[in-house]
C-alpha positions as CSV (number, residue, x, y, z in Angstrom):
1,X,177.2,163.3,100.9
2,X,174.6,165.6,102.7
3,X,176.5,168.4,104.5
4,X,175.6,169.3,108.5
5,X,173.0,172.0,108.6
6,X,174.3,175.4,109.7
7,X,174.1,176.2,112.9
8,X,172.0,179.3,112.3
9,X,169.5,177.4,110.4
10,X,168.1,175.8,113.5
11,X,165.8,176.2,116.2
12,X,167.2,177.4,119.5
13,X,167.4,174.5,121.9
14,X,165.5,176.9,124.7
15,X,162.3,178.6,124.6
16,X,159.3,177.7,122.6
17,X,157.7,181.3,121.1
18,X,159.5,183.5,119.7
19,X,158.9,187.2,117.8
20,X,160.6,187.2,114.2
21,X,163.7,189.8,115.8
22,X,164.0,187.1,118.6
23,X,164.6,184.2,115.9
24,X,166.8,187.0,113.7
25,X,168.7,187.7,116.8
26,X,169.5,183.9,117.3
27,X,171.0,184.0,113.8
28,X,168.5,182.9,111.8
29,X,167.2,184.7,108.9
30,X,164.3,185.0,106.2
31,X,164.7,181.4,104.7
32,X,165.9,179.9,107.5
33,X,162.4,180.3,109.4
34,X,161.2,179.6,105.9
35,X,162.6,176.2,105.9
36,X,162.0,175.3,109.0
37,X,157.9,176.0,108.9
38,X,157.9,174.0,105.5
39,X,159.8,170.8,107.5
40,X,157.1,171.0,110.4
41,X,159.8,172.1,113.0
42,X,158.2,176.0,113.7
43,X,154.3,177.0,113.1
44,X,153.4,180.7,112.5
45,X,150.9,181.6,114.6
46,X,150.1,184.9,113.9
47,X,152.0,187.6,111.7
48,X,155.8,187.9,113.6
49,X,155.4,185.1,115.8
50,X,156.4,181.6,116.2
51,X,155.5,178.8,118.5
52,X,157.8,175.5,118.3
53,X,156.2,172.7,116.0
54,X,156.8,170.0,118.8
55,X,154.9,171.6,121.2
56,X,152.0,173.1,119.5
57,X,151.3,169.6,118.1
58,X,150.8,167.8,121.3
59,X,148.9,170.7,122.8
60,X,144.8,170.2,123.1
61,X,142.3,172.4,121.8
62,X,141.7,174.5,124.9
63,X,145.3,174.8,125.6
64,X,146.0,175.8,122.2
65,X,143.3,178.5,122.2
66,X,145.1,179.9,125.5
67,X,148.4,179.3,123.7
68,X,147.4,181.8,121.0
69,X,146.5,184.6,123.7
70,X,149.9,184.2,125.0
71,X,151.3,184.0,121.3
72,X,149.7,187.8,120.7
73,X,150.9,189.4,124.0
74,X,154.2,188.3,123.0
75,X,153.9,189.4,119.8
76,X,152.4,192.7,120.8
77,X,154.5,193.3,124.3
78,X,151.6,193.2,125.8
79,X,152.4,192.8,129.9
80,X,150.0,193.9,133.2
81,X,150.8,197.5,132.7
82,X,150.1,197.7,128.8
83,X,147.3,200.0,127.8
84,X,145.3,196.3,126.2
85,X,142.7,194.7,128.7
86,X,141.9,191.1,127.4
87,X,138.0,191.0,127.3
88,X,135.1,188.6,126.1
89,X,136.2,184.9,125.3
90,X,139.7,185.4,125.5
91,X,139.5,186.6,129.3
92,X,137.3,183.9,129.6
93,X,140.2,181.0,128.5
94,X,142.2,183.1,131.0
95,X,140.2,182.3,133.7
96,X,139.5,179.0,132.0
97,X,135.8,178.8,131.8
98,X,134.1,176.6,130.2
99,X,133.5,177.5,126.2
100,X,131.8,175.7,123.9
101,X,131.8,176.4,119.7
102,X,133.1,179.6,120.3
103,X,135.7,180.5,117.7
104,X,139.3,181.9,118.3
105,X,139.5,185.4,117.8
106,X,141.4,187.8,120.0
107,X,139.2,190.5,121.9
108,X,140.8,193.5,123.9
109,X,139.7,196.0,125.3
110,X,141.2,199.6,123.8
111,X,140.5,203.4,125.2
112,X,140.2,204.3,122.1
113,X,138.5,203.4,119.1
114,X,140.4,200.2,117.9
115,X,139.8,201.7,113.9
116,X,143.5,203.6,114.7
117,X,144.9,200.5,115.8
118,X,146.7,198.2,113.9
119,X,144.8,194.9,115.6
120,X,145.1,192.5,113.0
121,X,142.6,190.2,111.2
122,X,142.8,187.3,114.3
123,X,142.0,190.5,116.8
124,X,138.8,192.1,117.5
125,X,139.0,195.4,119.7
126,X,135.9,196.5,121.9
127,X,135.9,200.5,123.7
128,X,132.7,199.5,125.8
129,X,133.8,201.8,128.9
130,X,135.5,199.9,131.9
131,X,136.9,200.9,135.5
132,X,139.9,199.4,137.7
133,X,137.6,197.5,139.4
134,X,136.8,195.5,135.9
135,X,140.2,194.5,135.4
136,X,142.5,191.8,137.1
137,X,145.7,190.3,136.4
138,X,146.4,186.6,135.4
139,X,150.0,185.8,135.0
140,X,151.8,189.2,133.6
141,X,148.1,190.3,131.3
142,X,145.7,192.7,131.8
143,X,142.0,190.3,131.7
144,X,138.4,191.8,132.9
145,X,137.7,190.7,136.4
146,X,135.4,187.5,136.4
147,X,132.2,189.0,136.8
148,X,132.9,191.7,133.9
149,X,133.9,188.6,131.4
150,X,130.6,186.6,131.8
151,X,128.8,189.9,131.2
152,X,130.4,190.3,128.4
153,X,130.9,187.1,126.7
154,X,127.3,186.6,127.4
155,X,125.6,189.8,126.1
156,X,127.9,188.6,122.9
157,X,127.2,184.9,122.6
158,X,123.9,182.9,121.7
159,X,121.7,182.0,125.1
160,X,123.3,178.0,125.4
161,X,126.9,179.0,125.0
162,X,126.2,181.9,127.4
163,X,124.3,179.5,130.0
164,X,127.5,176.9,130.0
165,X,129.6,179.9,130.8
166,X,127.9,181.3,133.5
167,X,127.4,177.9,135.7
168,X,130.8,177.1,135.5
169,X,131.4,181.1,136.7
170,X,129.2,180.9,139.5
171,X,130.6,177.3,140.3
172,X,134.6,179.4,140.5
173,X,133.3,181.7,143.2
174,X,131.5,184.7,140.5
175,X,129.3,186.7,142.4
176,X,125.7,186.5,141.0
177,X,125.1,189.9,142.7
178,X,126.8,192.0,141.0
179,X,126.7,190.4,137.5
180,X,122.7,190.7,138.2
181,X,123.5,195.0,138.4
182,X,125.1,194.8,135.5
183,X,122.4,193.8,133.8
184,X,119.5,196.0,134.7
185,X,120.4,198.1,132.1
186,X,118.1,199.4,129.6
187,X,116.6,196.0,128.5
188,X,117.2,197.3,124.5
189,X,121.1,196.9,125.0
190,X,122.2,194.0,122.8
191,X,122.3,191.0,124.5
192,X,120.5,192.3,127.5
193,X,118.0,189.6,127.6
194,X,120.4,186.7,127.0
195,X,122.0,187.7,130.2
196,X,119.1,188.0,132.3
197,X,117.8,184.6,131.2
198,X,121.3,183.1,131.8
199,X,121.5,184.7,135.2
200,X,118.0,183.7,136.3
201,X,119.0,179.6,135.4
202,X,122.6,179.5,136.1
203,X,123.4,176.7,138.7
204,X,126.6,176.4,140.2
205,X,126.4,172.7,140.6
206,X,127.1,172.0,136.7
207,X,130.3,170.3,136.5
208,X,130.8,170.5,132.7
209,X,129.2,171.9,129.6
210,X,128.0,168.9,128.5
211,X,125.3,168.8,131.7
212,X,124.8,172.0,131.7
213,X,123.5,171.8,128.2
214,X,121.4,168.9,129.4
215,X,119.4,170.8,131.5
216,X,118.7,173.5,129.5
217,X,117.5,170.7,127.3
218,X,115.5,169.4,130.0
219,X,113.9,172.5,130.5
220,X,112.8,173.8,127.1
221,X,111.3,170.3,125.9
222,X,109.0,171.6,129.1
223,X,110.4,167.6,131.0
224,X,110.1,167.0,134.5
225,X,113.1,168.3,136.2
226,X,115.6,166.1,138.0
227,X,117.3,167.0,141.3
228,X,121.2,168.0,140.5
229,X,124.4,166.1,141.7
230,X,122.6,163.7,143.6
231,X,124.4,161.6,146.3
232,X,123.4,157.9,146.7
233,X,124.4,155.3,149.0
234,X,124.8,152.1,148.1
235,X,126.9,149.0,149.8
236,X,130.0,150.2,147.8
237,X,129.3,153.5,149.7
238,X,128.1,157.0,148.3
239,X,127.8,157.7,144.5
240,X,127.0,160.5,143.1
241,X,124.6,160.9,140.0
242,X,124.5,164.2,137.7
243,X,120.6,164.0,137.5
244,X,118.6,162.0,139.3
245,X,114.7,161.7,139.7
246,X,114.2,160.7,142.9
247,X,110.7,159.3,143.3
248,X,111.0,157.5,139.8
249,X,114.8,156.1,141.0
250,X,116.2,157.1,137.3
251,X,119.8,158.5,136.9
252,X,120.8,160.8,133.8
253,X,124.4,161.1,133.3
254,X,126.0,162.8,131.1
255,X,128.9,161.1,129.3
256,X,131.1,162.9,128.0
257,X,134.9,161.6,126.9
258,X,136.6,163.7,129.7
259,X,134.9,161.5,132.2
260,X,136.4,158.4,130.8
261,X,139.7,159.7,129.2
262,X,141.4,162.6,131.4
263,X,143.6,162.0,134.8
264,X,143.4,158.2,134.7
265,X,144.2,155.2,132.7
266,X,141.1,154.3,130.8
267,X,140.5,150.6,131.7
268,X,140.6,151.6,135.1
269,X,137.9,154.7,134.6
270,X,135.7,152.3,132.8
271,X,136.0,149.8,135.5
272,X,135.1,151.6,138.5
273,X,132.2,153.0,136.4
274,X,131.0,150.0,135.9
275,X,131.0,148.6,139.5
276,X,129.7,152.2,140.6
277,X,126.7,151.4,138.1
278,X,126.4,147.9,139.2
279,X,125.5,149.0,142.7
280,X,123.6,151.7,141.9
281,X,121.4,149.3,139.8
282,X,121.3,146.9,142.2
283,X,119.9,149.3,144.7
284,X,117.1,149.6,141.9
285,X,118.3,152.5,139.8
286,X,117.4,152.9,136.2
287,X,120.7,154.6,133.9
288,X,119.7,157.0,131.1
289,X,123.0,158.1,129.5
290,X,123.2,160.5,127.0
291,X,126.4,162.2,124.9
292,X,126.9,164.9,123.0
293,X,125.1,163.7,120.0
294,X,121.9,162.7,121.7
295,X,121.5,167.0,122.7
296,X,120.8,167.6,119.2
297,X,118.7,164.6,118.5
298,X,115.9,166.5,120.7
299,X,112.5,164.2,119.9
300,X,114.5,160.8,120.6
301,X,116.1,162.3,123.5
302,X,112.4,163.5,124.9
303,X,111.0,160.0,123.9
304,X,113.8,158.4,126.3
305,X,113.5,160.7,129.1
306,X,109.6,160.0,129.4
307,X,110.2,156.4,128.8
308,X,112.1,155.8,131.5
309,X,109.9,157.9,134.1
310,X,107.0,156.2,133.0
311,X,108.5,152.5,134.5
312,X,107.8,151.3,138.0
313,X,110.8,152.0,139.8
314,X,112.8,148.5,141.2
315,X,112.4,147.3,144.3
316,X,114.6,148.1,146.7
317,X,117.6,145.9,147.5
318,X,117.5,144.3,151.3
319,X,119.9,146.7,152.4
320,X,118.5,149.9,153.1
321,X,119.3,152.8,150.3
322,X,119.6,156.5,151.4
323,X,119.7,159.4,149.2
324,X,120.9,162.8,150.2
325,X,121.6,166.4,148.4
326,X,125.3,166.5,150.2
327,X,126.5,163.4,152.6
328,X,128.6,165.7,154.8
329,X,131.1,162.6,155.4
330,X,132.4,162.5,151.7
């Protein structure tokens, strides 16, 4: 007959994250925290820390990336008046920009040079000088102030992950201003010019990285730009498209599987999409739709986007169709 586990030897029924002298301090020991990450009931995270199986599991991506942030203050003590400044990506989960293909390295921000720290392999450290007025608080860490973490994270990343990161910036209120002193520096500074270019074709209006890596697209194949986040009226009332090309009536969307999986019950999503496309189409617009894949298929992608402008645009339905930038009604 099996005998009851100890009581030592389990998981304590509160918290989720623990430090290894937390879980000693509940009574477990060595093995116990052994056993118990070899039945899939606690994942090590990082040396001397613990997050509870159960939870990491059903966690997404981007909240798991945040998670592990969280998982090294802990580990670390790190609190808002600890001598580590989060910097680079990991501010920028903090502030919960947009990142795409960006890996999940730690970066601080040290006063000294982070070669007499013990970081760890999962932690990068950075001494680029900073003021007061580059750091803010979010929750009980130390992060770079907006502004500071796209200049950073861009000078840092390649030009397309930098370009995602600074629309959806802009779009939470960064100011443009500044970010554009920041980067007239001496144009030899690494990353220099991958700023400038970011901050020259940043747009605000980009709702996710998915369209903002659409018109970047756009724009190097040298295509005729669309108008951005387009509102159209239609006898099921206003709609509004993420790319439109007005005179030729054709719609680019961007469909990516947040749109049609996130907040609401799937059949329902994909229902009112399809009425919303119905009218639209009935009001003679043409749909291009692209995902993810079709950005790195770039020919067949150029081939559909010139298709489509090259066909006469539908006549209009009876009812009269009006388009406007921003219906100030909705």
């Amino acid at each position: 007959m099996t005998q009851p586990q100890a009581q030592s030897s389990r998981l304590p029924e509160t918290g989720n994250l623990w430090r290894t002298d937390q879980l000693r301090a509940k009574g477990l020991q060595a093995r116990d925290i052994r056993r118990l990450i070899k039945h899939g009931e606690l994942v090590r995270l990082r040396w001397g820390c613990y997050i509870r199986a159960a939870l990491w599991e059903k966690q997404p991506a981007t909240v798991r990336s945040v998670q592990l942030i969280h998982t090294h203050a802990h580990g670390t003590l790190t609190t808002s008046t600890g001598g580590y400044v989060y910097s680079h990506t990991s501010a920028a989960r903090l502030h919960g920009l947009f990142l795409w293909n960006v890996d999940d390295l730690i970066h601080i921000l040290l006063r000294v040079s982070p070669s007499g720290e013990r970081l760890g392999k999962d932690v990068r450290g950075h001494t680029r000088p900073y003021t007061d007025k580059d750091v803010t608080t979010i929750g009980r860490l130390r992060v770079t102030a907006l502004e500071r973490t796209v200049v950073d994270c861009v000078t840092a990343l390649d030009y397309r992950q930098g370009l995602i990161l600074t629309d959806h910036a802009l779009r939470l209120g960064a100011d443009l201003g500044q970010m554009q002193a920041m980067a007239a520096g001496p144009s030899g500074h690494r990353g220099v010019r991958n700023l400038r270019m970011a901050l020259a074709n940043a747009d605000a209006r980009a709702e996710s990285a998915g369209e903002t890596l659409t018109r970047e697209l756009l724009a190097r194949l040298r295509l005729p730009m669309p108008d951005a986040q387009v509102d159209v009226r239609t006898r099921l009332g206003w709609h509004r498209l993420d790319f439109a090309w007005r005179d030729k009536k054709v719609a680019l969307e961007f469909d990516g599987k947040v749109k049609y999986f996130d907040y609401k019950p799937t059949s329902e999503v994909l229902f009112q999409e399809r009425r919303r496309e119905k009218a639209l189409t009935e009001a003679g617009w043409f749909f291009l739709r692209v995902e993810w894949r079709d950005l790195f298929r770039e020919q067949e992608f150029k081939n559909r986007v010139l298709d489509a402008l090259r066909r006469q645009p539908a006549p209009e339905a009876p009812a009269a169709v009006e388009i406007a930038g921003t219906d100030p009604g909705r």
